[in-house]
N, C-alpha and C positions, 0 to 999 in steps of 0.2 A: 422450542429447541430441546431435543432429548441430551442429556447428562453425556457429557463428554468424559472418559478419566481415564483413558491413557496418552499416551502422545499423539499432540494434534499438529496436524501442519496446516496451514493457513496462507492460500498463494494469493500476493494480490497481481489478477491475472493478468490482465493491463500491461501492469509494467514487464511482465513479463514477456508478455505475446510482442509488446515493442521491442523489446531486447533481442529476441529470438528475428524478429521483420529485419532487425538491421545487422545482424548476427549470422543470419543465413542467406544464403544467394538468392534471389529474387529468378534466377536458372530453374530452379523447382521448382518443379508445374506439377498441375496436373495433365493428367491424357487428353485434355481440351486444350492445353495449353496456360489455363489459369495459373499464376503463381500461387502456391501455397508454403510459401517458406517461412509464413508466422506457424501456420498449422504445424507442421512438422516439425518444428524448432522448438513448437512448447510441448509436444508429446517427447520430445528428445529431453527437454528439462524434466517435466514430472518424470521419467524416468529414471536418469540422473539422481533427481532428490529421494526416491523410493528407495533407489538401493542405496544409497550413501546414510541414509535417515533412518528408514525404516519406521516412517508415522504408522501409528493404529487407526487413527482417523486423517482424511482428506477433505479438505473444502476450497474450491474455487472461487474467490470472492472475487464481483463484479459489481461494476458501477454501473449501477442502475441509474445514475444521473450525476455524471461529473462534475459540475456546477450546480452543488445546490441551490435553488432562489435565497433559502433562507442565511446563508453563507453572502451571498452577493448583496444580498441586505444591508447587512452588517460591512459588509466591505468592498465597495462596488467592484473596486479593480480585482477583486479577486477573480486568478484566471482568465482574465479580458481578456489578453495578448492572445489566447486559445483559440478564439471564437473565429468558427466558421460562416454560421449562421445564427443569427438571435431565432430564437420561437417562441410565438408567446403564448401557446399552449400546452408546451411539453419543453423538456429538458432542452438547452441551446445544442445546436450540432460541433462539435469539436472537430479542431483542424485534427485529421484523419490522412497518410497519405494514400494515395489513390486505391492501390493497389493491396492497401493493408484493409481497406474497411469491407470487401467484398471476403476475407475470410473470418470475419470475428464471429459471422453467424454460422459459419463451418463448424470454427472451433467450439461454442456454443451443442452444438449438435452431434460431434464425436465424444465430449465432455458427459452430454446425458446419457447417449449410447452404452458407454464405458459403464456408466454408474458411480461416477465420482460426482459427489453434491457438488452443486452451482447454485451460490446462493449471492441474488444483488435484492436490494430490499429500496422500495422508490421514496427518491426523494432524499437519497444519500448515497453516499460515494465507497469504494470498497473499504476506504481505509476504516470507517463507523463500524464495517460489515465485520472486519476484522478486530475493530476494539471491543465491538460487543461479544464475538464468539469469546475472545480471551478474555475476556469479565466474569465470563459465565463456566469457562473448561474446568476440571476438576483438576487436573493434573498439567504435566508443560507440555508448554507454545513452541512452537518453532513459524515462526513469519518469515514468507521468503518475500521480498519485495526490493527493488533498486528505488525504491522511494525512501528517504532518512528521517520524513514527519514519524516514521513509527516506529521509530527509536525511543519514542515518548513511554511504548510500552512494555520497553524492556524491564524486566525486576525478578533480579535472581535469586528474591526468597520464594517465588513461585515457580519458577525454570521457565519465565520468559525469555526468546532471546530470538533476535532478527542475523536470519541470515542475507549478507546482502549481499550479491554479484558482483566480482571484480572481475571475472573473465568467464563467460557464458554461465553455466550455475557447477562448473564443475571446477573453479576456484571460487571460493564464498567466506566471506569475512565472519563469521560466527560474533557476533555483537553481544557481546554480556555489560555488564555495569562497570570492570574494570576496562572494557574498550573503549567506553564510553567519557570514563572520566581520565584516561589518557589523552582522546584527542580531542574535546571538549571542553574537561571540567565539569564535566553534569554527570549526576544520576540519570536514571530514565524519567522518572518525574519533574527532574528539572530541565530534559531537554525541550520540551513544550514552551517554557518561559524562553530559553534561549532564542529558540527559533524564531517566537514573536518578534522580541526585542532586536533581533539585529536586519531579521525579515527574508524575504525568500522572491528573488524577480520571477524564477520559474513557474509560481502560484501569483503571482502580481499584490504580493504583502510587502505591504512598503516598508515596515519597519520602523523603528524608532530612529531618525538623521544623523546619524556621529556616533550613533553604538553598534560597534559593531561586533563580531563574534567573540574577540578578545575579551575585549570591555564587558560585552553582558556575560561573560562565566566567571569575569572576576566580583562584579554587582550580587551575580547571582549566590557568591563562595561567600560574601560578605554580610549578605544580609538574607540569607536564605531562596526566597521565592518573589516571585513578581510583587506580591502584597506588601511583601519588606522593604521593597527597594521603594515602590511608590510610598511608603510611610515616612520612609525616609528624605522623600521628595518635600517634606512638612516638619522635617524636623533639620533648624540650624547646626544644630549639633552633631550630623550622621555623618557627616564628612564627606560628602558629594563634592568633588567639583565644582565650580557655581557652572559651569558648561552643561555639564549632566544633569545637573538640577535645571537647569532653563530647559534643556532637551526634551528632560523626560515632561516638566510642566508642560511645555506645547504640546505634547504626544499622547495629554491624561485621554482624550475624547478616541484614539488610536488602541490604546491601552484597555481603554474600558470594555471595547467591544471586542478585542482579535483573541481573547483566550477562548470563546466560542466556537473561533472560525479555525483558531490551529488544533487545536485538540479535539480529536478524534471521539466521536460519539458511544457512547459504553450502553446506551437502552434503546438501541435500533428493536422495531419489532421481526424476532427474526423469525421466518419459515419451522415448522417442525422435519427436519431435515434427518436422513440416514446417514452419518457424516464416516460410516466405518469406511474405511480403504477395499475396494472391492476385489475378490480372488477371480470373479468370471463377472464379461462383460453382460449389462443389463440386460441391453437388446441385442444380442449377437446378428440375428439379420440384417438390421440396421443398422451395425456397425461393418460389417462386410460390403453394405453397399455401397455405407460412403467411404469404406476404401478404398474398392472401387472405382467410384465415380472420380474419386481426389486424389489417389493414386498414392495412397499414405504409406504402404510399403512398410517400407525395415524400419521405421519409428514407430511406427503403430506395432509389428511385431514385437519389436523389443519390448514395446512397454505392457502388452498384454502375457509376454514369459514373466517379467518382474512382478507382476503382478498376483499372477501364480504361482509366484514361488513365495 
């Protein structure tokens, strides 16, 4: 990966392109009659976040395999509820709905046209794809993502900060450290401990039984970090609850393994990628055709003016 140092944005695209499928009418087609209202709804956001942002660099992060094996190792049910299809040679198929999985490889494909990186890296999920680039960026992050796991990476002595969507991307909650511990009680570092300890059905983390979101940011305020609390699980003296202390005892083998599986990977091996914000499209023929073909129209113009400008 080449040296990032001015502002980077960082989309995890996924959440996005969902957002944008349930966001926009499913009425827009293309001239086949295909719908492409993911397609066109996340060229409407990247253009949105360009002019409102104005990043120096762009990256597309993708999940190159939504369920890691190594993830599901450590925690079977992680994600189960998801599963379309097991495979046991390649990533499990995820529930997709019908009509949204026939444009992810559209979108894919006006993505490199454009010349905005697309970077998914196998055998890990975007949220890694995105811990790693911002481990590695010189200067600040901006994360757009409707996912809250990566709020873990928020920390505003580096000018990380997740923007997340409350209404399409053109109202976005700007998530800093004081957003953080208004409505949580965490830092960003400590939102990771949170998130294990009380757990998440949407990922299929069970969580610790009886602690729930309250309970683990007051643990958390108390005794620092996950390490703290379980020390404290050995020590008479730390003022547990006997409830909490038996909870968290039953949960030590739960415990031992989910700070792997919730916190986001920082040494994915990433691609050496052109991550600048591009002023002219890569392949302009190729992107004409599949305008064309998909009938991209005023989303695609708009976001190739913003672009040059």
């Amino acid at each position: 990966m080449r040296d990032v140092t001015g502002r980077l944005m960082l989309l995890d695209t996924a959440s996005l392109y969902f957002r944008a499928y349930f966001g926009v009418p499913d009425s827009v087609k293309a001239p086949d009659g295909t719908p492409v209202n993911a397609v066109r709804g996340l060229l409407d956001f990247i253009d949105r976040l360009v002019k409102d942002h104005r990043p120096d660099s762009l990256v597309a992060c993708m999940d190159a395999d939504w369920r890691p094996g190594w993830r599901v190792e450590l925690i079977p049910s992680y994600k189960a509820h998801r599963v379309a299809e097991a495979r046991a040679g390649g990533p499990d198929a995820e529930e997709v709905p019908d009509t949204l999985s026939p444009q992810v490889p559209v979108i894919e494909q006006v993505l490199d046209a454009l010349g905005i990186a697309r970077v998914g890296v196998a055998e890990y999920e975007a949220d890694d794809v995105i811990g790693t680039f911002t481990a590695r960026a010189k200067g600040p992050v901006d994360i757009v993502t409707g996912d809250r796991d990566l709020y873990q990476l928020v920390d505003d002595a580096r000018g990380v900060r997740v923007l997340y969507p409350l209404k399409g991307v053109g109202t976005l909650q700007l998530t800093d450290e004081a957003v953080l511990r208004e409505k949580y009680g965490v830092d960003g570092s400590g939102y990771a401990d949170l998130a294990l300890l009380r757990g998440d059905p949407s990922d299929g983390l069970p969580g610790v039984p009886g602690i729930g979101e309250k309970t683990a940011a007051k643990l958390l305020d108390r005794f620092g970090d996950l390490a703290g609390i379980m020390a404290a699980v050995d020590d008479p003296a730390a003022g547990l609850t006997p409830s909490q202390r038996r909870r968290l005892d039953e949960a030590r083998s739960y415990v031992a393994v989910a700070p792997r599986v919730v916190r986001v990977a920082g040494d994915v091996p990433l691609p050496d990628v052109d991550t600048a914000l591009p002023d002219a499209p890569r392949d302009p023929a190729g992107l004409e055709e599949l305008a064309a073909r998909w009938g991209l129209g005023g989303s695609l113009q708009r976001l190739l003016a913003t672009l040059r400008a």
